[in-house]
Short mmCIF file of the C-alpha atoms (twelve columns), coordinates in Angstrom:
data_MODEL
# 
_entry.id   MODEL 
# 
loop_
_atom_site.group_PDB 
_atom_site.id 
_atom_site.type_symbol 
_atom_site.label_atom_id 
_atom_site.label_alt_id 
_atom_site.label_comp_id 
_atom_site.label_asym_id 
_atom_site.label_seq_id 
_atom_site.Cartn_x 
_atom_site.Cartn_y 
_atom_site.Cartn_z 
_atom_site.pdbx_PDB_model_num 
ATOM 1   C CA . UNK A 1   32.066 7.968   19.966  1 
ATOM 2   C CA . UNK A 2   28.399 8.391   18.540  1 
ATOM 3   C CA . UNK A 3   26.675 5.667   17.151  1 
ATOM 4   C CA . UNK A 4   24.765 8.045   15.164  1 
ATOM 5   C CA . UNK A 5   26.414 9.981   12.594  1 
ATOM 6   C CA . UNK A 6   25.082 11.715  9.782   1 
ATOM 7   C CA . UNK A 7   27.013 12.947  6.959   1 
ATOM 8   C CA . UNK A 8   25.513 16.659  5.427   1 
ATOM 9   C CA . UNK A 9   25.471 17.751  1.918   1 
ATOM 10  C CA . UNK A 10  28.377 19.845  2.753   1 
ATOM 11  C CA . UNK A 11  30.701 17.145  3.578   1 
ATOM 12  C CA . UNK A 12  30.352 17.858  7.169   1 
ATOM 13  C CA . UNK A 13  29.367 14.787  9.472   1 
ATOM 14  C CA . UNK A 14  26.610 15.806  12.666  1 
ATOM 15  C CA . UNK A 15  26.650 13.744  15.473  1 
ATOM 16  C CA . UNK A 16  25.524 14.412  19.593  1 
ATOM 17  C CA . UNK A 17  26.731 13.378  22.714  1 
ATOM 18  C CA . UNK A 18  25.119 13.556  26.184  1 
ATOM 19  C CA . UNK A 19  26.381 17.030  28.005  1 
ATOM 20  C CA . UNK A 20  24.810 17.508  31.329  1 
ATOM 21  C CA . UNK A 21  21.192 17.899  31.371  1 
ATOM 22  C CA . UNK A 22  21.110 17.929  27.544  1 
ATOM 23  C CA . UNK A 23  23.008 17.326  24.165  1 
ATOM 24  C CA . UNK A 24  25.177 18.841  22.449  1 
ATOM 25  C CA . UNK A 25  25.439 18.814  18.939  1 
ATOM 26  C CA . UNK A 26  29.061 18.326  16.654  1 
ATOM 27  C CA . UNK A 27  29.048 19.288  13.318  1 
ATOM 28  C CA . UNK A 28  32.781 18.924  11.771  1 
ATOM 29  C CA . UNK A 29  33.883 18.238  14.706  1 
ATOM 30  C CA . UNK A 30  32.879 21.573  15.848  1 
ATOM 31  C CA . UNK A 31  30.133 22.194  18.696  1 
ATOM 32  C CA . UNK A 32  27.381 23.661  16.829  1 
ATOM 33  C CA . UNK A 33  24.532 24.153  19.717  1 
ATOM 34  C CA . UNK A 34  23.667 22.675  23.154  1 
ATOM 35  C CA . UNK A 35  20.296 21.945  23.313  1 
ATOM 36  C CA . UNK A 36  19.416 21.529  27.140  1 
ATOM 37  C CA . UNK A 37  16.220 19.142  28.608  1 
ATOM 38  C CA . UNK A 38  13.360 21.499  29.956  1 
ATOM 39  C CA . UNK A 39  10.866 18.758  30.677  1 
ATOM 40  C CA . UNK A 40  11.258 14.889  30.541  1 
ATOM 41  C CA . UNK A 41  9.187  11.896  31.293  1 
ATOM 42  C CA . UNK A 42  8.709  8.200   29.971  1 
ATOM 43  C CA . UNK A 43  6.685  9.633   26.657  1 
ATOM 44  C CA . UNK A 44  7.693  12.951  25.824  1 
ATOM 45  C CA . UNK A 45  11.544 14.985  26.284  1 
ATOM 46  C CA . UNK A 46  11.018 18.705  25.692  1 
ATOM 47  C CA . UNK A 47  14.659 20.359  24.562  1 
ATOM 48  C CA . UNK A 48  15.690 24.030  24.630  1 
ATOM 49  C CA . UNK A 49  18.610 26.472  22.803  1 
ATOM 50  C CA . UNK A 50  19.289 28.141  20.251  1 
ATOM 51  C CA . UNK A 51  19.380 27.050  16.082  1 
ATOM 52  C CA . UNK A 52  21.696 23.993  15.534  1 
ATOM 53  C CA . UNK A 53  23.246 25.276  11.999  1 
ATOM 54  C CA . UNK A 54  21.880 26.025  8.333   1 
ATOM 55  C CA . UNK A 55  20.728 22.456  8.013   1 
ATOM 56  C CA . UNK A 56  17.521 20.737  9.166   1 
ATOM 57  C CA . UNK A 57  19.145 17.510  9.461   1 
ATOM 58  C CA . UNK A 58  21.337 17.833  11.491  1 
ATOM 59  C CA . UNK A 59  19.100 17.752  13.827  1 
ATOM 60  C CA . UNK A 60  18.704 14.550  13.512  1 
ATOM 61  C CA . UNK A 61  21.350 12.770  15.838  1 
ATOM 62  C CA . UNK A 62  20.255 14.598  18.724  1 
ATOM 63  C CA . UNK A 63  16.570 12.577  17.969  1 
ATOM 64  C CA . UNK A 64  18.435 9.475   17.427  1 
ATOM 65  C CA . UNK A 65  20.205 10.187  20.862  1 
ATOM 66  C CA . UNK A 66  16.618 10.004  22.373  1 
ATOM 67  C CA . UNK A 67  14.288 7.945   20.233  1 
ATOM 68  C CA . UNK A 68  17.122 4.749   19.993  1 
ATOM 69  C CA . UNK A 69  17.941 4.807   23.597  1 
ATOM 70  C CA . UNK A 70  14.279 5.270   24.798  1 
ATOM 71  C CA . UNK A 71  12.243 2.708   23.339  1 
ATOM 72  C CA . UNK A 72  8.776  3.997   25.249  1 
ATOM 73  C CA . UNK A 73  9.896  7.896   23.941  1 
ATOM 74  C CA . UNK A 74  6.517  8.627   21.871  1 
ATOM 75  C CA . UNK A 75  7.589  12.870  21.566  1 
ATOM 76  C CA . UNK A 76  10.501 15.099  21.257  1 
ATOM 77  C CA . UNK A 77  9.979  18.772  21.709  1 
ATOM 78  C CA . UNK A 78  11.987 21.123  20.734  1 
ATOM 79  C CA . UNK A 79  12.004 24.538  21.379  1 
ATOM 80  C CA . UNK A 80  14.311 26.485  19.655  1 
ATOM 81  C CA . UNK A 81  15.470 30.369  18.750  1 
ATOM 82  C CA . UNK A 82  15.178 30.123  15.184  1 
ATOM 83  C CA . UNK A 83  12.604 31.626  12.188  1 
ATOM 84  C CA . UNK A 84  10.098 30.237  10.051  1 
ATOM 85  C CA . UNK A 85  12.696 29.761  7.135   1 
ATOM 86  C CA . UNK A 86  14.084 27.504  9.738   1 
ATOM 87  C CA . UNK A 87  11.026 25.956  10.830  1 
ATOM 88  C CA . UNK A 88  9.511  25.370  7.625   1 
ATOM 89  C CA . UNK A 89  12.523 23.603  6.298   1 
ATOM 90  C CA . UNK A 90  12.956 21.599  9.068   1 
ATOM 91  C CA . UNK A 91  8.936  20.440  8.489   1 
ATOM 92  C CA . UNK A 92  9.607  20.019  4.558   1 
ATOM 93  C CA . UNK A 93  12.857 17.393  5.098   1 
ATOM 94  C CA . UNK A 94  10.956 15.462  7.293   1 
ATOM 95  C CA . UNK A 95  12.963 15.834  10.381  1 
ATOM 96  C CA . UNK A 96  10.080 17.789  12.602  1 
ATOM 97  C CA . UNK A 97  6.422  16.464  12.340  1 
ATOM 98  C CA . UNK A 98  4.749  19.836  12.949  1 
ATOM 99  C CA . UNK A 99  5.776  23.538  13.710  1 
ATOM 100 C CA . UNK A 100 4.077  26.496  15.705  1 
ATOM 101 C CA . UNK A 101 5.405  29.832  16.968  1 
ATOM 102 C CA . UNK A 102 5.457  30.191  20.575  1 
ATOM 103 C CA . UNK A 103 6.466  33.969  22.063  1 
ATOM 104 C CA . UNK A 104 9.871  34.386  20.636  1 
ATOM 105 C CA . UNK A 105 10.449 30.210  20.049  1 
ATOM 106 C CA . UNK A 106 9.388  27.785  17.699  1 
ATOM 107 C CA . UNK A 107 8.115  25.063  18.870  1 
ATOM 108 C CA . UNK A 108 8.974  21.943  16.925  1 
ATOM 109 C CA . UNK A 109 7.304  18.576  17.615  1 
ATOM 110 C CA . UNK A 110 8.742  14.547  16.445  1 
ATOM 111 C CA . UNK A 111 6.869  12.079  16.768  1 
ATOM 112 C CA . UNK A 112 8.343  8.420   16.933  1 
ATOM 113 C CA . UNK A 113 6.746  6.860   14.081  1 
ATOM 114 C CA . UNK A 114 7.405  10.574  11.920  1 
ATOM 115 C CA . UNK A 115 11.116 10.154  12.943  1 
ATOM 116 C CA . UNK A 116 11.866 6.132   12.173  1 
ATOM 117 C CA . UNK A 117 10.262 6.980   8.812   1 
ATOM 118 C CA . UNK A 118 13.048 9.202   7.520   1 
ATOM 119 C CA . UNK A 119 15.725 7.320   5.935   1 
ATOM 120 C CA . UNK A 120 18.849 9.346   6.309   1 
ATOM 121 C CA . UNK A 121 20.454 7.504   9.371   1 
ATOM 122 C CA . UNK A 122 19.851 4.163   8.130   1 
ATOM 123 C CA . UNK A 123 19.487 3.570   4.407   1 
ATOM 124 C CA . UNK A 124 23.348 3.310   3.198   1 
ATOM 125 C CA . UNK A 125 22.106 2.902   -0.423  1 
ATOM 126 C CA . UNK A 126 19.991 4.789   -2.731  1 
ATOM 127 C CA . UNK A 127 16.724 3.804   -2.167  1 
ATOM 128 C CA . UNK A 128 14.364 2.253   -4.911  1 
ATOM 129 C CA . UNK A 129 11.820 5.551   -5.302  1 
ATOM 130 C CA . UNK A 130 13.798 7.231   -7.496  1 
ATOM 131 C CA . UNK A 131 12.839 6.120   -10.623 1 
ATOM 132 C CA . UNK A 132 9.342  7.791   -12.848 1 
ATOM 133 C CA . UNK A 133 6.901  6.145   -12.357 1 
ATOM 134 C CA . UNK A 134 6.486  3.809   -15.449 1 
ATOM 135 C CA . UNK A 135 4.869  0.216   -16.114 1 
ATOM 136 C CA . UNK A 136 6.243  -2.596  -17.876 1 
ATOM 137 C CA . UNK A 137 5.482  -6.328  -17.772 1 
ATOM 138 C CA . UNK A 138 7.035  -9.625  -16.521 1 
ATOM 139 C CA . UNK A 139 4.392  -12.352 -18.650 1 
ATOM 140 C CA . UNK A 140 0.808  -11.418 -18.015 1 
ATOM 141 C CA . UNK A 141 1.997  -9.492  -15.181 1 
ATOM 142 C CA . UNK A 142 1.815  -5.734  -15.457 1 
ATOM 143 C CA . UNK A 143 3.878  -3.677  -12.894 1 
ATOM 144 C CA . UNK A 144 5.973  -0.858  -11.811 1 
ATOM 145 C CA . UNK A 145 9.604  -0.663  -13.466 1 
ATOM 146 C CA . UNK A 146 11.737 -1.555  -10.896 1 
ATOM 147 C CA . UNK A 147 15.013 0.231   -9.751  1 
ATOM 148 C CA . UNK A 148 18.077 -1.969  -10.335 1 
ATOM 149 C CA . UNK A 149 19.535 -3.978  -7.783  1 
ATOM 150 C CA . UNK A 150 21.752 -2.026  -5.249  1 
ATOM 151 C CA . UNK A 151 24.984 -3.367  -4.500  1 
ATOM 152 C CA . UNK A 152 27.043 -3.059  -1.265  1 
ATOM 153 C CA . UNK A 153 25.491 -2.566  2.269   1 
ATOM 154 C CA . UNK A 154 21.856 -0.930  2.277   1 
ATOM 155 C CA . UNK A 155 21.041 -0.639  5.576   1 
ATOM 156 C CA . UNK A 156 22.934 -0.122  8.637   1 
ATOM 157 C CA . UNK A 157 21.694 0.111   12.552  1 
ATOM 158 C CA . UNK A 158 23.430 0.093   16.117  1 
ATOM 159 C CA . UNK A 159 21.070 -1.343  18.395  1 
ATOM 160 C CA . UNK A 160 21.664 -0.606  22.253  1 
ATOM 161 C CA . UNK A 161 19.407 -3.096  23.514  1 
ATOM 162 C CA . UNK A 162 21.806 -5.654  21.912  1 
ATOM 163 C CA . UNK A 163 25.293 -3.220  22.325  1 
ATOM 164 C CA . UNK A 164 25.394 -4.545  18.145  1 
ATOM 165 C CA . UNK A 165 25.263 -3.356  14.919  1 
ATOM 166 C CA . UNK A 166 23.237 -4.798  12.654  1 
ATOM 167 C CA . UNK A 167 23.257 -4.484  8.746   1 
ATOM 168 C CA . UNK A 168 22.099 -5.902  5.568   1 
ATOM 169 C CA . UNK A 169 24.449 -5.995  2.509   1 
ATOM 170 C CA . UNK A 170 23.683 -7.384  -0.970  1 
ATOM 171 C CA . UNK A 171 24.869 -10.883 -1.124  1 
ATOM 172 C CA . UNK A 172 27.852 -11.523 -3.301  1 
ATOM 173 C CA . UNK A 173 28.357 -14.412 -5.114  1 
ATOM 174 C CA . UNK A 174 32.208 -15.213 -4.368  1 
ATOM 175 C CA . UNK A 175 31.971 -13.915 -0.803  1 
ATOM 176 C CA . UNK A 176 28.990 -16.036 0.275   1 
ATOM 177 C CA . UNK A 177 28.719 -18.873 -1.849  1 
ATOM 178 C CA . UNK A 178 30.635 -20.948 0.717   1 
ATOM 179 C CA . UNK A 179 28.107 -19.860 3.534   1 
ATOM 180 C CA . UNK A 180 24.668 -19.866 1.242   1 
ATOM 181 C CA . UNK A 181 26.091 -23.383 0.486   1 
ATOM 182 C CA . UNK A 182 25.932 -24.492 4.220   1 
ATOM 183 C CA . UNK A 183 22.984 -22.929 5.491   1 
ATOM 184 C CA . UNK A 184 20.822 -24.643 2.653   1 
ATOM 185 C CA . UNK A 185 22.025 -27.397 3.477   1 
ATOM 186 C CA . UNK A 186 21.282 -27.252 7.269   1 
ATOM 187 C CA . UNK A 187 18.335 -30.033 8.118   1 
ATOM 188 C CA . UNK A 188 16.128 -27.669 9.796   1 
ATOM 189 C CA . UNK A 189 16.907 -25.126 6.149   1 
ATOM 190 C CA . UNK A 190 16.027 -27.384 3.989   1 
ATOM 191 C CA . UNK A 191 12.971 -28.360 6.011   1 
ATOM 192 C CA . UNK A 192 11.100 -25.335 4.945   1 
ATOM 193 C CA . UNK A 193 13.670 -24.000 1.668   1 
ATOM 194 C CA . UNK A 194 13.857 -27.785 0.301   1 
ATOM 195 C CA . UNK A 195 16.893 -26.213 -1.487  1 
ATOM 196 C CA . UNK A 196 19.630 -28.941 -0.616  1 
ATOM 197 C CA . UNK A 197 22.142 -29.296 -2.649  1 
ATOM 198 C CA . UNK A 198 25.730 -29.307 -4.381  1 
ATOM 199 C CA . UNK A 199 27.784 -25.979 -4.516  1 
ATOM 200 C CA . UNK A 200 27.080 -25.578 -8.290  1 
ATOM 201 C CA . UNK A 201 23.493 -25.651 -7.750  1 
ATOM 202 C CA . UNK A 202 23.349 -23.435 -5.264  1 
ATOM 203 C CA . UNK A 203 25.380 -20.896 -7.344  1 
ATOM 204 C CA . UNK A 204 22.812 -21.042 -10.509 1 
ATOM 205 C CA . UNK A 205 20.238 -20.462 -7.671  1 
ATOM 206 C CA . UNK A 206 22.213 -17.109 -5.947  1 
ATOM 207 C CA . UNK A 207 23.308 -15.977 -9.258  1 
ATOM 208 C CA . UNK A 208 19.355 -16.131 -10.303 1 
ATOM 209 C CA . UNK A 209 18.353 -14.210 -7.668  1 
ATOM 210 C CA . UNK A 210 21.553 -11.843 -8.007  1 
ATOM 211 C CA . UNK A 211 20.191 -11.313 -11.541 1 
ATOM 212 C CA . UNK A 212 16.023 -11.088 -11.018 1 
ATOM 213 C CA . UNK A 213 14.918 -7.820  -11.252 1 
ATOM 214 C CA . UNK A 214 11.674 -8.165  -8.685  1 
ATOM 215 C CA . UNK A 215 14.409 -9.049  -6.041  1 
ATOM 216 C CA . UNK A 216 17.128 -8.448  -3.424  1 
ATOM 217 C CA . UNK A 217 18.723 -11.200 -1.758  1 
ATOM 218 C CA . UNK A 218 20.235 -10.458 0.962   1 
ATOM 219 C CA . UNK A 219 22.881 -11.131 4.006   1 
ATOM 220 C CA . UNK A 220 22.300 -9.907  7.288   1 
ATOM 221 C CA . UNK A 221 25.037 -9.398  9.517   1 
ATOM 222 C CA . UNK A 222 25.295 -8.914  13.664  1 
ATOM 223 C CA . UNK A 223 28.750 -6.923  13.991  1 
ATOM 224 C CA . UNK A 224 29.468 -8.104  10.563  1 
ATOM 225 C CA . UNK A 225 29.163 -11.568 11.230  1 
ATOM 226 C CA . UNK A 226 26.661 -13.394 8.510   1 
ATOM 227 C CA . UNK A 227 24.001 -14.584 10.595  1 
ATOM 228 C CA . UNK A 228 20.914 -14.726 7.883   1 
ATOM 229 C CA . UNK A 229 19.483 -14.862 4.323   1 
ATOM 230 C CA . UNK A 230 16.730 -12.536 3.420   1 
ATOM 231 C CA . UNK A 231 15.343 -12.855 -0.046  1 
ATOM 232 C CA . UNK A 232 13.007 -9.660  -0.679  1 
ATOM 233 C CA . UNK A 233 10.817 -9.397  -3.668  1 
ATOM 234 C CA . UNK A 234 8.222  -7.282  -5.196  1 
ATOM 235 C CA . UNK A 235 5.023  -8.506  -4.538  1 
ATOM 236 C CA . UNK A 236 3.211  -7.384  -7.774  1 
ATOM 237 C CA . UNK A 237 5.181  -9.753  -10.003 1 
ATOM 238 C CA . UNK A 238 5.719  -12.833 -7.506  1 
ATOM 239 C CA . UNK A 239 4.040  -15.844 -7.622  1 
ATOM 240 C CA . UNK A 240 1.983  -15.102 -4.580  1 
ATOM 241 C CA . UNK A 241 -0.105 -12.090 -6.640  1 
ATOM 242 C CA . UNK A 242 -2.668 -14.008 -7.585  1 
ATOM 243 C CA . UNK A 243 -3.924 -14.950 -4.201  1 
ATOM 244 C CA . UNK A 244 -4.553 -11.731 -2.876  1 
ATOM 245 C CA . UNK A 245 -5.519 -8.302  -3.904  1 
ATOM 246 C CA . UNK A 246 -1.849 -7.642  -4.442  1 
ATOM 247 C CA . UNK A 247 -1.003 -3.477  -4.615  1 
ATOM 248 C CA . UNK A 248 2.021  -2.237  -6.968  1 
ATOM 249 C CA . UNK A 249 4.616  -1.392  -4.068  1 
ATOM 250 C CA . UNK A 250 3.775  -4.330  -1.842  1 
ATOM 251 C CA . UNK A 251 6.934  -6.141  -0.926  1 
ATOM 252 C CA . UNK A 252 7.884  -9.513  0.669   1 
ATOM 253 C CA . UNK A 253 10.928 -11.291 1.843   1 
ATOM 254 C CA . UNK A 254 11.798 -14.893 2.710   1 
ATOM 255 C CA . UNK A 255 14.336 -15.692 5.078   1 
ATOM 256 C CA . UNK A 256 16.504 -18.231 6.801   1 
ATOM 257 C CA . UNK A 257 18.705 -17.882 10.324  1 
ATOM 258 C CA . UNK A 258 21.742 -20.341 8.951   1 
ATOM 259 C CA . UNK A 259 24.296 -19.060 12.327  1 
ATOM 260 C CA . UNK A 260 22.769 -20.278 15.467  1 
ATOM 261 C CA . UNK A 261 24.827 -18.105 17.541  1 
ATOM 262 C CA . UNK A 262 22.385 -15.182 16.492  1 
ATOM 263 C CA . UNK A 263 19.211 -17.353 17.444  1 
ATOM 264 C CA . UNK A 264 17.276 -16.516 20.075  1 
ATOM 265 C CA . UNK A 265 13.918 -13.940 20.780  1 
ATOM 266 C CA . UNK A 266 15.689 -10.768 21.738  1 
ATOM 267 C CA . UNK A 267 17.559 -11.322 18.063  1 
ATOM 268 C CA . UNK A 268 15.054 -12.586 16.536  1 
ATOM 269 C CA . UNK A 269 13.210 -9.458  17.075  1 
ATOM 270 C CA . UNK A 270 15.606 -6.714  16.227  1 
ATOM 271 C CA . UNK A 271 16.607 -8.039  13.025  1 
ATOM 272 C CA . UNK A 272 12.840 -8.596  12.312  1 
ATOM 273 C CA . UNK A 273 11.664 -5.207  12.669  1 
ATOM 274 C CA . UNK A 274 14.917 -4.342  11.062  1 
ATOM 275 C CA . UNK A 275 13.944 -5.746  8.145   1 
ATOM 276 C CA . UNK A 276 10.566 -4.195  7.751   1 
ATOM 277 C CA . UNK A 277 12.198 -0.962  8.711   1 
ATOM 278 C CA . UNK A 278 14.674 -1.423  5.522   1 
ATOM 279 C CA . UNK A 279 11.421 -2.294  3.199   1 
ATOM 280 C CA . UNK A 280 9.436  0.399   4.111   1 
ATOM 281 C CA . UNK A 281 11.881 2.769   3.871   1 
ATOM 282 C CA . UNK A 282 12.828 1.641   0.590   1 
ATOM 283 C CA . UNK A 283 10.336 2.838   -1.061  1 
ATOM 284 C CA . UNK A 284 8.168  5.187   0.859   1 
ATOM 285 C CA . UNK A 285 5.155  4.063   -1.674  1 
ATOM 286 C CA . UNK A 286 5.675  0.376   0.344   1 
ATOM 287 C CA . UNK A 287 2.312  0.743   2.093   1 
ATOM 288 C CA . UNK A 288 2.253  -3.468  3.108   1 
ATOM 289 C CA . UNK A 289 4.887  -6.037  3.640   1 
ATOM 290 C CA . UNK A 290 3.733  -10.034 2.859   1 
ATOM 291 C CA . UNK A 291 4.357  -13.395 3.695   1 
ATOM 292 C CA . UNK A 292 3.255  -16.456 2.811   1 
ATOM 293 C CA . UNK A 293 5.411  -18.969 5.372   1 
ATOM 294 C CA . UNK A 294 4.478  -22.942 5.591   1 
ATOM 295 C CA . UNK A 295 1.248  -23.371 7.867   1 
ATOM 296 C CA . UNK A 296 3.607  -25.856 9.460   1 
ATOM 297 C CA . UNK A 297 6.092  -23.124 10.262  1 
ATOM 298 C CA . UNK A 298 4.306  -22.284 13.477  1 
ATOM 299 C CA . UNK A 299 7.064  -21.105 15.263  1 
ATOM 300 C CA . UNK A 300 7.923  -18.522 12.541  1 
ATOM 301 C CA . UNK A 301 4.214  -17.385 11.961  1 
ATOM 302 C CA . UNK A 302 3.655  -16.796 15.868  1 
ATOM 303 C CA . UNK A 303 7.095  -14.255 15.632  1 
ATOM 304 C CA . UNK A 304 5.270  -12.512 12.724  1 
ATOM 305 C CA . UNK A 305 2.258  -12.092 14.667  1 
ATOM 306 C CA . UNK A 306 4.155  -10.804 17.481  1 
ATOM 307 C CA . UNK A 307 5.964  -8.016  15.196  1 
ATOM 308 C CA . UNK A 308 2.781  -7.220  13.966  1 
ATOM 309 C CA . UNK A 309 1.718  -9.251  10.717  1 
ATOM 310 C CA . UNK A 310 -1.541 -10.473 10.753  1 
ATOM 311 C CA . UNK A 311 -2.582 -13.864 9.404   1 
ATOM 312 C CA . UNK A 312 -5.736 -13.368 6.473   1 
ATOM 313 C CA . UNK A 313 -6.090 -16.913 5.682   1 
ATOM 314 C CA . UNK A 314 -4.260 -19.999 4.359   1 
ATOM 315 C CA . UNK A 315 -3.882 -21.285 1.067   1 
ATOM 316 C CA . UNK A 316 -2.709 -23.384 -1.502  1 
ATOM 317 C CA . UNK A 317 0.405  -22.873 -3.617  1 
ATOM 318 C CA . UNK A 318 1.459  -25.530 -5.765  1 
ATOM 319 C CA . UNK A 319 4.635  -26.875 -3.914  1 
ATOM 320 C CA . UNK A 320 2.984  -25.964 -0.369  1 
ATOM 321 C CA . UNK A 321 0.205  -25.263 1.685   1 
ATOM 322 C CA . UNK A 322 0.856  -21.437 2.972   1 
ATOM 323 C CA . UNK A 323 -0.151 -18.676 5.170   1 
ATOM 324 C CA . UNK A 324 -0.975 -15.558 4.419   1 
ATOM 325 C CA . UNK A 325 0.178  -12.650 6.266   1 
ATOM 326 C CA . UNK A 326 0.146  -9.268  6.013   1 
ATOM 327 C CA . UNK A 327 1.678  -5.808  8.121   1 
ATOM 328 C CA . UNK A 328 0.212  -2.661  7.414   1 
ATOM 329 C CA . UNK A 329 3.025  0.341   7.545   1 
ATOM 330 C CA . UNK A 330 0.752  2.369   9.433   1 
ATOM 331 C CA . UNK A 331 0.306  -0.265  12.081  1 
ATOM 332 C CA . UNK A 332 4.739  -1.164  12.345  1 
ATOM 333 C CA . UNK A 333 5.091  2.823   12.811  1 
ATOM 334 C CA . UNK A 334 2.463  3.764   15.500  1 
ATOM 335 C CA . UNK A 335 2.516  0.393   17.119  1 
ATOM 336 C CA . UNK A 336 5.701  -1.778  16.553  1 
ATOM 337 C CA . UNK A 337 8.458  0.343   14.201  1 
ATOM 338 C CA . UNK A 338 12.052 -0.888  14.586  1 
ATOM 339 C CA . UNK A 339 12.571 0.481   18.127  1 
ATOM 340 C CA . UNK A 340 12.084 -3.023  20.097  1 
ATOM 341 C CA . UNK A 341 10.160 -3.998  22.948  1 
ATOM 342 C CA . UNK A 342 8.460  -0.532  24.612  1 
# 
């Protein structure tokens, strides 16, 4: 069984599995095209056959195949028998970052950071673009309207580094009250949340969030096992604004590792990246992800650094003395992106 799987407009769900020296692609359960490996090396896999189908995106899986299992993969080339109809909407959906005629082939190029950009495999929400464009404000603060809070799962990812899936679902007030509860009230939690407390308290405080409109907390699962809170918020509207040169997409998120059997680098890293994946893809007008973590947090700030954040400077909030960091989605996508260690 695939771990990638795509659903279509017309109901039909595209996945590929390895056949020989190539892939071939399912749609409905039907083989649609095999698509067989011409060239291959650590950086680039060139693939040849004919026209997988109608749809662009289907597509897809097949680069999933390649890009999720080959963390170093930089290119995917594929030549295929199709037309410029083809080719052009293949370019327009974001599935292909360039197209060129070759003889009686077109040759279609994906790039790694061009394909981890496109949404379809792992955003199982709508995303929070599709509103106009309009500005409101929240006190002095003046700001895009934000999208209202999802609900269910939003993002969802097998990693085969880790032989896990991991996902990131809207937290829900009768489901994780219990486990909030007990994370916050971990020693090492409350060293940087200072958010000990009583059940009720820590209700009125999930409920809040559940109900702020610049926010998203949420629960991130290994296999569907909770293993972490992530509280993401819009930037523009935050209390940190003021101490930067804050833009109207940037976003932010705190978060907390309350299950210690998910602890650990290799973990620590996927569901890092993960997590600036989900943000970015969001809202593709997300150019910059913040932090501002506890200066003493050292431990936290040097796995930032290593995913890519960069520390500006340190500062002063009210309640704590901060750093500022900052990752640049240009930088996660041509030099970090979700896909792990390369």
């Amino acid at each position: 069984m695939s771990h990638y799987r795509l659903p279509l407009g017309d109901g039909r769900v595209a996945h590929a599995t390895r056949s020989g020296a190539g892939y071939a692609l399912i749609v409905g359960g039907k083989p649609q095209a095999l698509l067989t490996t011409v060239a291959s090396d650590s950086q680039q896999v060139t693939l040849r056959g004919p026209v997988p189908g109608a749809d662009a995106l289907a597509l897809i899986p097949v680069l999933a195949e390649l890009f999720c299992r080959q963390p170093e993969l930089r290119t995917v080339a594929l030549e295929l028998d199709c037309d410029h109809t083809y080719a052009a909407a293949a370019t327009r959906a974001g599935v292909v970052t360039q197209a060129s005629a070759i003889d009686s082939r077109w040759h279609l190029q994906v790039e790694r950071g061009s394909f981890w950009q496109h949404p379809a495999l792992w955003l199982t929400a709508p995303n929070s673009a599709g509103m106009a464009l309009r500005y409101t404000m929240t006190g002095e603060k003046r700001h895009p309207l934000r999208a209202p809070q999802a609900r269910g799962t939003v993002y969802r990812r097998y990693l085969p580094e880790l032989d896990m899936t991991l996902s990131f679902r809207v937290a829900d007030l009768k489901r994780d009250l219990d486990t909030f509860h007990a994370w916050m009230n971990q020693d090492r939690v409350h060293r940087f949340w200072e958010l000990a407390g009583d059940r009720e308290s820590h209700a009125r405080y999930l409920q809040g969030q559940l109900d702020d409109p610049k926010g998203l907390p949420l629960i991130a699962e290994f296999d569907d096992e909770p293993f972490a809170y992530l509280e993401t918020y819009w930037a523009k509207e935050d209390r940190l604004a003021p101490f930067y040169d804050v833009h109207d997409f940037d976003r932010g998120c705190h978060v907390l590792v309350g299950n210690s059997r998910h602890r650990g680098p290799a973990k620590v890293t996927a569901w890092m990246r993960a997590m600036c994946h989900y943000l970015f893809l969001d809202d593709p007008r997300t150019q910059r992800i913040v932090g501002e973590p506890r200066v003493d947090n050292a431990r936290f700030i040097d796995y930032l650094q290593a995913q890519g954040f960069a520390k500006l400077k340190e500062f002063n909030f009210p309640h704590k003395r901060a750093a500022m960091v900052v990752l640049e989605r240009e930088a996660f996508f041509d030099q970090y992106g979700p896909w792990g260690e390369a």
